[in-house]
N, C-alpha and C positions, 0 to 999 in steps of 0.2 A: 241286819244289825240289831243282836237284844238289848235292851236296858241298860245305860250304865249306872254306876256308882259312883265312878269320876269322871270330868272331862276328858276328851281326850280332842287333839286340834287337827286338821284332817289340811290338804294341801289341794288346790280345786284341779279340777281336770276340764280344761274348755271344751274336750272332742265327748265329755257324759254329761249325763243329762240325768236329774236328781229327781225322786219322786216321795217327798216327805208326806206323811199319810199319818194322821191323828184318832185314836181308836177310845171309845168311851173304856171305860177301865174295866180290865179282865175281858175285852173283845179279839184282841190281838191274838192271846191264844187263840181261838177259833180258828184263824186265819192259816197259823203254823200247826196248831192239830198238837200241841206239845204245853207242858207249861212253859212259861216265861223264864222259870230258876235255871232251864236249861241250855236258856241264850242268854242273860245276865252277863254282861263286860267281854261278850263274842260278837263276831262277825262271821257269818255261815254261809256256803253258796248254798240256794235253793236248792238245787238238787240233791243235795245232802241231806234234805226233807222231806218225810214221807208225810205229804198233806193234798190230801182233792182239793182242797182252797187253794191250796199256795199254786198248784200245778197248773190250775187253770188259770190262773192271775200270770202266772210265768209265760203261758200259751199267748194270753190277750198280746202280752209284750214282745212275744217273738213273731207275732202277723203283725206287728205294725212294722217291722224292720225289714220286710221282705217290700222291694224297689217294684212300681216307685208309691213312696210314703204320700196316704191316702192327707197327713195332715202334716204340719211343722210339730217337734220335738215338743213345744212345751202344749200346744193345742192338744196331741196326743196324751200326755200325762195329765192331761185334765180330764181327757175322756176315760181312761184307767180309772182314776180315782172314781168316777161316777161310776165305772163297771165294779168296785168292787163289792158293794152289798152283793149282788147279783151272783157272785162265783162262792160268796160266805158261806160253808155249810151251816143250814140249820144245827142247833147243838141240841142234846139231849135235853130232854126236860131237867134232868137230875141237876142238871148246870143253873138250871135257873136263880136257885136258892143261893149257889155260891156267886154268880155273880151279881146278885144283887146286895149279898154281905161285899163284896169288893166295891161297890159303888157308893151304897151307902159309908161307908169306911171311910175310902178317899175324900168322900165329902166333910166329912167329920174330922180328918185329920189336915184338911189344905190349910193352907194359912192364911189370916187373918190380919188388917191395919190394927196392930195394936193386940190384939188379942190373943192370950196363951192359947198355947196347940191344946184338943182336948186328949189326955193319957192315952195311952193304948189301953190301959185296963179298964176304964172306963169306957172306950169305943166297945170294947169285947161286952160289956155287961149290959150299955144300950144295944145291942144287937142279939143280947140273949144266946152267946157263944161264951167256950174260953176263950181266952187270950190264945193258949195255945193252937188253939183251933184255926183263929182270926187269925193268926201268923202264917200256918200253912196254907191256907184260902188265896190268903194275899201273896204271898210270894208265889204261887201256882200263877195266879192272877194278871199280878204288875213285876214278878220278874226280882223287885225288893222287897225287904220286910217292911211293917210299917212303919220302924222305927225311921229307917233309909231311905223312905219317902218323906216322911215329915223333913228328914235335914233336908233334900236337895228340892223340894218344895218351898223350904225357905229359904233358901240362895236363891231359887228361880227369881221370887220376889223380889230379893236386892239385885240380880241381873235387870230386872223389868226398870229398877230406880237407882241405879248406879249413879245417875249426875247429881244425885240426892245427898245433902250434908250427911256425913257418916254416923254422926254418933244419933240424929233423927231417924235415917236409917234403920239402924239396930232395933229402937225400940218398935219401929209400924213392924216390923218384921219378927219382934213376939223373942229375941234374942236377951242375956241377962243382960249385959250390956258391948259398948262397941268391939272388946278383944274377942269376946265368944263369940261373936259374928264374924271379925277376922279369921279368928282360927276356922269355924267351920268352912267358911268360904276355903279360902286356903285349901283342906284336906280334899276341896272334889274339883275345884275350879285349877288348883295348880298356881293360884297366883294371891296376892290378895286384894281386898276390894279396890283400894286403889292403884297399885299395880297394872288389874286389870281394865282402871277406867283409864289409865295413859295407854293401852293397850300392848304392856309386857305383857303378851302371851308366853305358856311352853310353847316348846317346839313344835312344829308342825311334821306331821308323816303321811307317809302315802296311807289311802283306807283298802285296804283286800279283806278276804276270807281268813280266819284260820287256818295254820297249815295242819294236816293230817300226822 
């Protein structure tokens, strides 16, 4: 599953077994061998990827399913996650430079108790890039532009503090005031902030692949 842009609410499966994996930024691709822009609001069966990372990581997961199971479902998904450095292709040197414009970026653009995002034109100009440049870097990268990470970096934060007085809220969270905070919530979350702290959720769906 690449990146999204909105939420979307998924329906659990007791007989799967989930394995959530957190990637310093712009590592992800590595893993898929592809930018991020290409998986952005998809869900993809691996083998529909031509990745020596992903294949091997696929491999680890198909010997642990062959009976009888050397460990329990979640003990195994803990041993995965440790194997994955391990299966990471080295990336080109040429890679370096851009992911370290992606890292530094994200850092400069996450958000802040109280404190305005910094521009993107001004990320572009501390980083001694254009702007246009630092857009395609980063959406290769993290899959969103940066504009699209700064909004859903800010909702993240009002997720993190939702039992939090709303209109307090808005401001630790760098917003103009509490409506702009709703609407944006609203546009990714599907609900709005308080909506979703009595927990109206949308609908929930089954999660699969893309169909072909």
């Amino acid at each position: 599953m690449g990146p999204r842009t909105r939420a979307r609410y998924y329906v659990e499966r007791p007989d799967r077994n989930c394995l959530q994996l957190r990637f310093r930024p712009g590592r992800a691709a590595d893993l898929f061998g592809l930018p991020l822009r290409a998986l952005a609001d998809r869900a993809v069966a691996a083998a529909e990827i031509d990745s020596e990372s992903l294949r091997a990581f696929v491999g680890l997961i198909a010997d642990g399913d062959s009976p009888p199971a050397p460990e329990s479902p979640p003990a195994r998904l803990r041993s995965l996650a440790r194997a994955l450095p391990v299966v990471l292709a080295t990336p080109p040197d040429r890679d370096g430079l851009r992911r370290r414009i992606v890292t530094d970026a994200t850092a400069m653009l996450s958000a802040g108790d109280g404190l305005p995002h910094t521009p993107v034109s001004l990320v572009a100009r501390h980083l001694n890039v254009s702007e246009r440049h630092l857009r395609t870097v980063f959406i290769d990268g993290m899959g969103l532009t940066p504009r699209q990470f700064v909004r859903i970096d800010r909702v993240r934060l009002v997720l993190a503090r939702i039992s939090q007085k709303l209109p307090e809220l808005a401001t630790d969270a760098g917003y103009y005031d509490q409506s702009h905070m709703g609407a944006d919530f609203r546009r990714i979350m599907g609900a709005t902030p308080y909506a979703f702290a009595m927990r109206r959720w949308p609908a929930i769906e089954a999660c699969k692949a893309d169909a072909n």
